[in-house]
C-alpha positions in Angstrom: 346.2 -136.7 128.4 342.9 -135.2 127.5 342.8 -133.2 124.1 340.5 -129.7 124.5 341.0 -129.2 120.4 342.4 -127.3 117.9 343.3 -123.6 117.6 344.7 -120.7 116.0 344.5 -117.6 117.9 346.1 -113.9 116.9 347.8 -111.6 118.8 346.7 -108.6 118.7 349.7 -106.6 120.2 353.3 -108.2 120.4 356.8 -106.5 120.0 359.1 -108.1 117.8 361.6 -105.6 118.2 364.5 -105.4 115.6 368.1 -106.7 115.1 369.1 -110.3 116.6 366.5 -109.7 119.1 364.2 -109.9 116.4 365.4 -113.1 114.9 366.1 -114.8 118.1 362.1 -114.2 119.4 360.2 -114.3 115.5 360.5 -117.8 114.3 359.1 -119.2 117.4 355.4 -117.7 116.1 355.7 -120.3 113.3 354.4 -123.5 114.8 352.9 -121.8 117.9 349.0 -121.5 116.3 349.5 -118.4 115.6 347.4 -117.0 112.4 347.8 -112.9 112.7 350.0 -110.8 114.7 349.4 -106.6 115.2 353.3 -105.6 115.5 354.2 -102.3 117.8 356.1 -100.1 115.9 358.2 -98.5 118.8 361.7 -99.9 117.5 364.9 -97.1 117.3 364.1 -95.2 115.2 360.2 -95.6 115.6 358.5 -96.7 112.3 357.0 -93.7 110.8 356.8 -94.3 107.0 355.0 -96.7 105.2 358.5 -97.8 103.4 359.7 -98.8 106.8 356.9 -100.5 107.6 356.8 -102.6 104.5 360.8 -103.0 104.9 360.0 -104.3 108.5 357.3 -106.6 107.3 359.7 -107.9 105.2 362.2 -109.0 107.9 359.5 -110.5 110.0 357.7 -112.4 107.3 361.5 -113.9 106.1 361.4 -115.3 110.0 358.1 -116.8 110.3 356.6 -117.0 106.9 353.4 -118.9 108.1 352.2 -115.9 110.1 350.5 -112.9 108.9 351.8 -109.5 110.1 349.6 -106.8 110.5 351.6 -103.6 110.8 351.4 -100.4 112.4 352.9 -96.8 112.2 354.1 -94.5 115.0 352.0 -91.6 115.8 354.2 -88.8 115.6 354.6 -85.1 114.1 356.5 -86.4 111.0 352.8 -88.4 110.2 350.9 -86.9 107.9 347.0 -87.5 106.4 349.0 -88.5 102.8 351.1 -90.9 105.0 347.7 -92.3 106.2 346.4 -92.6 102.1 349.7 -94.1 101.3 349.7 -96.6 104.3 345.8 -98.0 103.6 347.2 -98.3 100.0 350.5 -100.0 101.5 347.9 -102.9 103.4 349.6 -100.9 106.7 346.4 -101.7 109.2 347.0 -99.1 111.5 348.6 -96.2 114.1 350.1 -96.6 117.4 349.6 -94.2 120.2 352.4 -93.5 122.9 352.1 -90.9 125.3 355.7 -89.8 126.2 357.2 -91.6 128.3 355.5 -94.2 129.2 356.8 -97.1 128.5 359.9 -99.0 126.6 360.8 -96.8 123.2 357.8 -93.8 123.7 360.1 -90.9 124.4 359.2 -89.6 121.1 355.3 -90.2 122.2 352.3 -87.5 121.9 351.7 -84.5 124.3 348.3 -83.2 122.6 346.0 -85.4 120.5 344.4 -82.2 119.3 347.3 -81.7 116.8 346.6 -84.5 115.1 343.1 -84.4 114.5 343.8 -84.2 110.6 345.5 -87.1 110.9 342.3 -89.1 112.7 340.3 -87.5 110.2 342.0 -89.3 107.3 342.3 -92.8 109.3 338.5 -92.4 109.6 337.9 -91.8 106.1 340.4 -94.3 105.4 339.2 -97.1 107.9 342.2 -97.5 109.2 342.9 -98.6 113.2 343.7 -96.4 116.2 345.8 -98.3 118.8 346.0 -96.5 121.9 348.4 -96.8 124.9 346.0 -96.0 127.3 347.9 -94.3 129.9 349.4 -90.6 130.4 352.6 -89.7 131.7 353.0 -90.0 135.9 352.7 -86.1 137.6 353.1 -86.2 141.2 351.5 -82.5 141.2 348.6 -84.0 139.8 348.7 -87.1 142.0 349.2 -89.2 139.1 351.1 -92.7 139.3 351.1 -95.6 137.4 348.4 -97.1 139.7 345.7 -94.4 138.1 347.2 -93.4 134.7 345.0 -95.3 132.5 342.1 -94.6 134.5 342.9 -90.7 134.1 343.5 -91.6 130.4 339.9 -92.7 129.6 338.5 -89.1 129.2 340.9 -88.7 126.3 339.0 -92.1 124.8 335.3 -90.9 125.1 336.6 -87.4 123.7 338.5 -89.7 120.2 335.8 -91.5 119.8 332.8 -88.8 120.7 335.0 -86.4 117.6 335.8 -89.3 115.2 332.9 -91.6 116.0 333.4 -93.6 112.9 337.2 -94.1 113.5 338.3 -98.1 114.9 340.0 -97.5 118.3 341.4 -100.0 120.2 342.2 -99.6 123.8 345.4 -101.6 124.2 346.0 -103.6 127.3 343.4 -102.7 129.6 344.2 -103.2 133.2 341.4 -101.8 135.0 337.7 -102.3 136.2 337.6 -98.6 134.8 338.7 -98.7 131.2 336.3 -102.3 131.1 333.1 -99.8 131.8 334.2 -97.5 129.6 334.9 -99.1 126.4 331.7 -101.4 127.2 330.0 -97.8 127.0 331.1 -97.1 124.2 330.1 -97.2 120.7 330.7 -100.5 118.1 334.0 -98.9 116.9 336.2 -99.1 120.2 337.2 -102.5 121.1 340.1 -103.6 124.0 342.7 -105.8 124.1 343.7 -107.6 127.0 347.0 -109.7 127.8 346.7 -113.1 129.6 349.6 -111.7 132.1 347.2 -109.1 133.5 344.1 -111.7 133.9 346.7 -113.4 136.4 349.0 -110.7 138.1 348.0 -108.1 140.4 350.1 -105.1 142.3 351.6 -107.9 144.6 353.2 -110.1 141.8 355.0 -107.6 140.3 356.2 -105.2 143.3 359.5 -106.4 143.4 359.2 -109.1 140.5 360.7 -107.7 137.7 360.2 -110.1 135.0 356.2 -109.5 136.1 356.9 -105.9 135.4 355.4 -104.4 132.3 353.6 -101.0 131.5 350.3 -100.9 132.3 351.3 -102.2 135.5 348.9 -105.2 137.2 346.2 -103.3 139.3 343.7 -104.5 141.9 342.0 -107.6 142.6 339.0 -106.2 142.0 340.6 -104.8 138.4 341.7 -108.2 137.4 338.3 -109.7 138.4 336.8 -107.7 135.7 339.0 -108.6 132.9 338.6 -111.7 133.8 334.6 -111.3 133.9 334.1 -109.4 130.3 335.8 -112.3 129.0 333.8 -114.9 130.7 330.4 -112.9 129.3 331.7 -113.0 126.2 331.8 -109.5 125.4 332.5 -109.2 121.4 334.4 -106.1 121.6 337.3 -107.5 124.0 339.7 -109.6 122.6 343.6 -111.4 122.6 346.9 -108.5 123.0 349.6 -110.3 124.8 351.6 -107.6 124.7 354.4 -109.7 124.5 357.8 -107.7 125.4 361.4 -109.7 125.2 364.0 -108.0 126.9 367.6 -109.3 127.6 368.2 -110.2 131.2 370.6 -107.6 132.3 367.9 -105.1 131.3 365.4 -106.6 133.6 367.5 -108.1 136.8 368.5 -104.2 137.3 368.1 -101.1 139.9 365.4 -99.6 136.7 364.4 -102.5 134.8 362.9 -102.1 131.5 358.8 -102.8 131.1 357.7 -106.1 129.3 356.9 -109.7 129.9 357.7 -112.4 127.4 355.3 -114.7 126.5 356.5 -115.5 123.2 355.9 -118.7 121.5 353.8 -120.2 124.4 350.7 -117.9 124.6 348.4 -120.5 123.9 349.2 -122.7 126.7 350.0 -119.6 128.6 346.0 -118.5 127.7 344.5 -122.1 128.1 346.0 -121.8 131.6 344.6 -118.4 132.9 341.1 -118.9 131.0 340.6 -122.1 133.1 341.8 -120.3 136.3 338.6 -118.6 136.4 336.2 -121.2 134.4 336.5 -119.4 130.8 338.3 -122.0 128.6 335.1 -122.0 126.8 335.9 -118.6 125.3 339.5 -119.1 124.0 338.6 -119.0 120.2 335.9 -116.5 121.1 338.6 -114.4 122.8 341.7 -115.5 121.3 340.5 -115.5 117.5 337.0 -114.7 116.7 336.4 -111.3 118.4 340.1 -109.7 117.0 339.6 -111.2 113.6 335.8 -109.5 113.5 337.4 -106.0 114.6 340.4 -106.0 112.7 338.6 -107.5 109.4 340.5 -110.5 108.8 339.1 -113.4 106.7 340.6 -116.8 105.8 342.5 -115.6 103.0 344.2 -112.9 105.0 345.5 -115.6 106.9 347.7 -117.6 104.7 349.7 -120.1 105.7 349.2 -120.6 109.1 347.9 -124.1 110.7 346.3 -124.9 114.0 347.8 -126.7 116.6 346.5 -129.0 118.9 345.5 -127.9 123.0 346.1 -130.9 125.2 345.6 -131.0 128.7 349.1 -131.9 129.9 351.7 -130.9 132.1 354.1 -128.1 130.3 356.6 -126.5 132.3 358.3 -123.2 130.8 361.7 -122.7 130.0 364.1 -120.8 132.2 365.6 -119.4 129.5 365.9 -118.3 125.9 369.6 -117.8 124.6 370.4 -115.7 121.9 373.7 -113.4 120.8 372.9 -109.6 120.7 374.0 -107.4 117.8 377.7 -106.7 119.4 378.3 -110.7 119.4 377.6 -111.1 123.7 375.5 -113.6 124.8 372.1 -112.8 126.1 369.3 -114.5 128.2 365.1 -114.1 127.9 363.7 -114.6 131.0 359.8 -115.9 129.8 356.3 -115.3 131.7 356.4 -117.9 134.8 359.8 -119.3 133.4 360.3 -122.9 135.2 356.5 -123.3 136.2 354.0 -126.0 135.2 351.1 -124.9 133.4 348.2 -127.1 133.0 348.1 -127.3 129.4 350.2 -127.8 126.4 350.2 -127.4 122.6 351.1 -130.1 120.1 351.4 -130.5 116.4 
């Protein structure tokens, strides 16, 4: 057993989703080394108001009270630039950006980001965070699938950020070669998040894999290469978004299975194991803590109760399975990232 040391990383994108889902997949953050998390807001309904983001906060922070939740509203018509005042005042850290359709909960997602511009304008002002899902909606007319939607989406980046050049944007889940240049071109206000499933998977491990599905799919090998590489740099704007998604079972062992992987309670051994895939474990607390904390503004005190664990280099293999009963009283199954494989490493008290 060889001990690589001690962390505490944040995750910068996970869905804790609502209900007994929510309670089944939340207390697990609690031990895990995790100090922040950025929550999506795309639960039915979405959260749009700052009471039901502080309500939500609420029920999370009741689960896991060692973890700091940094919370997030839905862009949508109902939002408002006295929303925006009212959320900064709240501590709300920012706004999430669907395009319709796209993945798990956006069918209430944008068309236009034109028609919110008074919106950006106040989040600017405000200093308040833009989260965007990077992708638009598939058009066969348009020869557009999910293999090239976020690369198609990247104009509508450089156009946010050229009009509202002082406005935080973060590029969520990048998946692409493309979307690295771009955001690398880009001024000191856009960052990226990247999840550790896409610095492993490409089109091949989840064609026909469906708990390797999620939205942004896995792209090329030369697309994973450079996620992988603009972590090994060091790049300060690139940071930790697992994107962690929990679905029940019977949603994902279907004919049209819902878009998520779970990596839940186990990211750091999860990261630990792709960074020294490709020679990087060097750049875990660079990647997993220091770079999000920098963007997002977060200082000691903002992270209160949270305590790091220890990485050891040790055999951990995944569970199969999390069990948990669903809001009508059935019994449901998680399926986790590479449930019942052996990653190299392992976390410890």
């Amino acid at each position: 057993m060889s001990v690589v040391g001690k962390f505490l990383i944040h995750d910068l994108h996970i869905h804790l989703r609502q209900g007994a889902l929510m309670r089944a997949v939340t207390p697990s953050l609690n031990k895990a080394g995790i100090g922040a998390v950025f929550v999506m807001p795309n639960l039915k309904p979405p959260v749009t108001t700052t009471e039901q983001a502080i309500a939500y906060k609420s029920q999370l922070q009741a689960l896991a009270p060692n973890v700091t939740f940094l919370m997030s509203l839905y862009l949508s018509p109902s939002l408002t630039p006295d929303e925006i005042r009212k959320a900064k005042k709240a501590g709300i850290a920012g706004v999430k950006s669907y395009p319709r359709g796209v993945t798990t909960n956006s069918e209430g997602g944008i068309e236009s980001y034109s028609v919110y511009y008074d919106v950006f304008r106040a989040m600017e002002e405000e200093d308040m965070v833009l989260n965007l899902h990077g992708e638009i909606p598939s058009d066969p007319d348009n020869d557009i699938c999910v293999l090239n939607a976020e690369e198609r989406f990247l104009t509508h980046l450089k156009q946010l950020h050229k009009d509202f050049p002082k406005l935080r944007i973060v590029l969520e889940h990048a998946t692409t070669k493309a979307a690295v240049d771009v955001v690398k071109s880009l001024g000191p206000t856009v960052a990226c998040s990247i999840t550790v499933h896409h610095l492993e998977l490409i089109v091949d491990d989840w064609a026909g894999k469906c708990h390797n599905y999620c939205k942004p799919v896995a792209k090329y090998p030369h697309d994973r290469r450079a996620l992988q590489e603009v972590i090994k740099e060091g790049h300060p704007r690139f940071f930790l978004g697992t994107d962690s998604a929990p679905h029940p079972r019977h949603m994902k062992e279907t004919s049209s299975c819902a878009a998520g992987v779970y990596t839940g309670p186990h990211i750091l051994a999860y990261l630990a194991n792709a960074l020294s895939s490709f020679d990087a474990l060097d750049k875990l607390s660079l990647f997993g803590t220091e770079n999000g904390a920098k963007f997002y503004r977060l200082t000691e005190a903002d992270i209160k109760g949270a305590t790091a664990v220890q990485l050891v280099e040790e055999g951990f293999t995944v569970p199969q399975l999390l069990k948990y009963v669903d809001d009508d009283g059935v019994e449901r199954e998680i399926v986790p990232y590479r449930a019942g494989e052996t990653l190299r490493y392992t976390v410890k008290p």
